[in-house]
C-alpha positions in Angstrom: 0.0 0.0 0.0 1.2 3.7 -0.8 0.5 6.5 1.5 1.0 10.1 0.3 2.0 12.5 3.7 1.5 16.3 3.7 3.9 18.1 5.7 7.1 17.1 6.8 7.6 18.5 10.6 7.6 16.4 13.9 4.4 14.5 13.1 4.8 14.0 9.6 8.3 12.8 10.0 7.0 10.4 12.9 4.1 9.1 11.1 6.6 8.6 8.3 8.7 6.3 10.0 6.1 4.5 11.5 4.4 3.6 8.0 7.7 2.7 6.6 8.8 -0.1 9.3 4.8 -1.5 8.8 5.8 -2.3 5.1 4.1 1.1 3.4 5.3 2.5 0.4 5.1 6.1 1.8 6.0 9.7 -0.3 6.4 13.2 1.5 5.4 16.3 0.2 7.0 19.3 1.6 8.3 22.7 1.3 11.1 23.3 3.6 14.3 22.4 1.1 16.4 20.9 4.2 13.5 19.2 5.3 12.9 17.8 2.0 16.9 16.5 1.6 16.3 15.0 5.5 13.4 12.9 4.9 15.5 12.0 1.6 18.4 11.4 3.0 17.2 9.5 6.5 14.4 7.4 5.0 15.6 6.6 1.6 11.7 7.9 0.1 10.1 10.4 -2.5 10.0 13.6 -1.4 7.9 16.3 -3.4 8.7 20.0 -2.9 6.1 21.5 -2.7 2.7 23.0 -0.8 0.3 20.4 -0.5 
């Protein structure tokens, strides 16, 4: 399953995680740059810049 999160601060990254070690396919939309190249770069995911 694919889950699409909006928002990439302290709940979003949490969530993230969470999703990811259940087996979910998950991608991250948001628009801080260096929060983009974090979730990137710590969870190995999709990250869209951008406002969702």
């Amino acid at each position: 399953m694919h889950s699409l999160i909006i928002g990439g601060g302290k709940i979003g990254y949490y969530l993230t995680k969470v999703l990811i070690e259940k087996g979910y396919d998950v991608s991250v939309v948001e628009k801080e740059k260096d929060a983009c190249q974090k979730f990137a770069n710590d969870l190995n995911i999709t990250v869209i810049k951008g406002d969702g």
